[in-house]
C-alpha positions, 0 to 999 in steps of 0.5 A, a space after each residue: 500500500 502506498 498510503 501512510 500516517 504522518 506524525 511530526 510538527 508544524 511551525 510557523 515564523 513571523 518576521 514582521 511587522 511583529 515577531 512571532 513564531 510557534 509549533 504544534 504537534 500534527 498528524 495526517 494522512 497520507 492517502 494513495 486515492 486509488 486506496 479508498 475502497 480499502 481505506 473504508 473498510 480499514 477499521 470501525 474508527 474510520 468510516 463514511 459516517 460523518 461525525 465518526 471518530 474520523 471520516 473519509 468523504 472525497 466531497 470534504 474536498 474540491 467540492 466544485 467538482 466532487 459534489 457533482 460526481 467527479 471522483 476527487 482524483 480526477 477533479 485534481 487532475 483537471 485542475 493541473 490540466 487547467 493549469 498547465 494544459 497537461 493531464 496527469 494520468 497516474 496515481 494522486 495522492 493526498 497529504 491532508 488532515 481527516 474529518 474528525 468527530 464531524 469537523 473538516 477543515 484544512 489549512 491547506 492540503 496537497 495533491 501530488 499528481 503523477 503521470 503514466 508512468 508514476 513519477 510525479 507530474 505536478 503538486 496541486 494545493 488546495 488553500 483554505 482561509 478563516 473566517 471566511 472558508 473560500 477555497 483557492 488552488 495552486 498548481 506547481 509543475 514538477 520538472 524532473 524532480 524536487 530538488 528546486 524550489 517553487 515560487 508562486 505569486 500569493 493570490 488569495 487571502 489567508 490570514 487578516 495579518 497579512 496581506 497580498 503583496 508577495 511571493 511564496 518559495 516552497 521547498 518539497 521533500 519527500 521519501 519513503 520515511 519522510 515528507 517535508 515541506 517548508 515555505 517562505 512569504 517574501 515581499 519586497 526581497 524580504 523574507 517576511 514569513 516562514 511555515 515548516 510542516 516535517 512528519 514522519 510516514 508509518 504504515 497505515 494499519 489497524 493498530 497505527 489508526 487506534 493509536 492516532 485516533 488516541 494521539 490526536 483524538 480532536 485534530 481538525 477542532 485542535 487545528 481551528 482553535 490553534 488559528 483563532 488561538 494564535 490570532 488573538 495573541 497577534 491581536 495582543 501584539 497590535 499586529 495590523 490587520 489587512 482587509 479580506 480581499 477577493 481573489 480574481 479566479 480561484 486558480 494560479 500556476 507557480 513554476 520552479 525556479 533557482 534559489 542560490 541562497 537558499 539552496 542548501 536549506 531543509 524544512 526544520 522541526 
């Protein structure tokens, strides 16, 4: 099975206009969605029913598309097709936190898109933002393999501490142990913003899923009530607060590029 559980930590690190940084503990899963149908029938923890210990509905994402009947698969494939005017035909698999006790929500989820022949093709991010729940997407076309970094014009509204006017840089790194992603916010050539996700994969069995469940009984409440969490304290700091702002279209497309300062750099804990 190509499926696994991920422990590790995510960080955050704010530069400007006011210091501050954090770290959580997270888990999520890493879900081959060619593996649904043994997924469903994994453990009584896990199953359609929406407010079960945690819960498995292809509609919790890109319900453009999923709420109309297209298989989650192939609404990410059509997304990178959109993009990049390329089609995936491989497997895609999903990095993301789960329904749990009748709650999904995700910051951000990844699709990593392969073609025919299995390598991967393309890395589709599916963003969500609070309080206002709107949904936007990234495609970033892999050529050859990950070793070079992503930049991406910011397009969408994410938190009300920071505003539109920069670029992301995202790093990928991924194995059979290990999934590592860290990503910059630079404005103006100034790095502004700094987010590390680093998890360590385990199999997915019945015994891993009984120990997540018991590891991180609430994940998707303990997600929101971070945010809101972390939002007050930089209200306490006096942090300015940007309008909302609508994005043009719910789509953009980043490309690698070379990064000669940061190329020795690794997502860290």
């Amino acid at each position: 099975m190509n499926s696994s559980l991920c422990h590790g930590w995510v960080s955050h690190r704010r530069l400007t206009p006011r210091a501050h940084a954090f770290a959580y503990r997270i888990g999520m899963f890493y879900l081959d969605l060619d593996e649904q149908a043994w997924l469903k029938s994994l453990s009584r923890w896990l199953g359609h029913w929406r407010f079960a210990p945690l819960c498995w509905r292809e509609t919790d994402y890109l319900p453009g598309s999923t709420r109309r009947g297209e298989s989650l698969a192939d609404a990410a494939r059509s997304l990178v097709e959109q993009a990049t005017g390329q089609r995936p035909l491989g497997p895609v698999r999903l990095l993301t936190q789960l329904r749990c006790w009748g709650l999904s929500f995700n910051p951000v989820s990844f699709y990593f898109c392969h073609d025919h022949e299995g390598v991967l093709a393309a890395i589709l991010m599916e963003v969500r933002n609070t309080p206002w729940r709107e949904r936007f997407h990234y495609v970033l076309p892999v050529q050859g393999n990950l070793t070079r970094p992503f930049s991406v014009a910011k397009a969408f509204h994410v938190s009300p501490f920071m505003g539109l006017n920069m670029d992301y840089h995202l790093r990928f790194s991924l194995s059979a142990d290990h999934i590592r992603i860290h990503m910059q916010n630079w404005q103006d050539g100034l790095q502004v913003f700094a987010a590390d996700l680093a998890l360590h994969r385990h199999p997915l069995n019945r015994r891993s899923l009984r120990r997540y469940v018991m590891t991180f009984p609430w994940m998707s409440l303990r997600t929101v009530s971070a945010i809101y969490w972390q939002a007050l304290r930089l209200l306490l700091k006096r942090t300015p607060v940007h309008d909302h702002t609508l994005s043009q279209g719910d789509l953009a497309l980043g490309q690698p590029f070379e990064d000669p300062e940061n190329a020795k750099s690794h997502p860290q804990r």
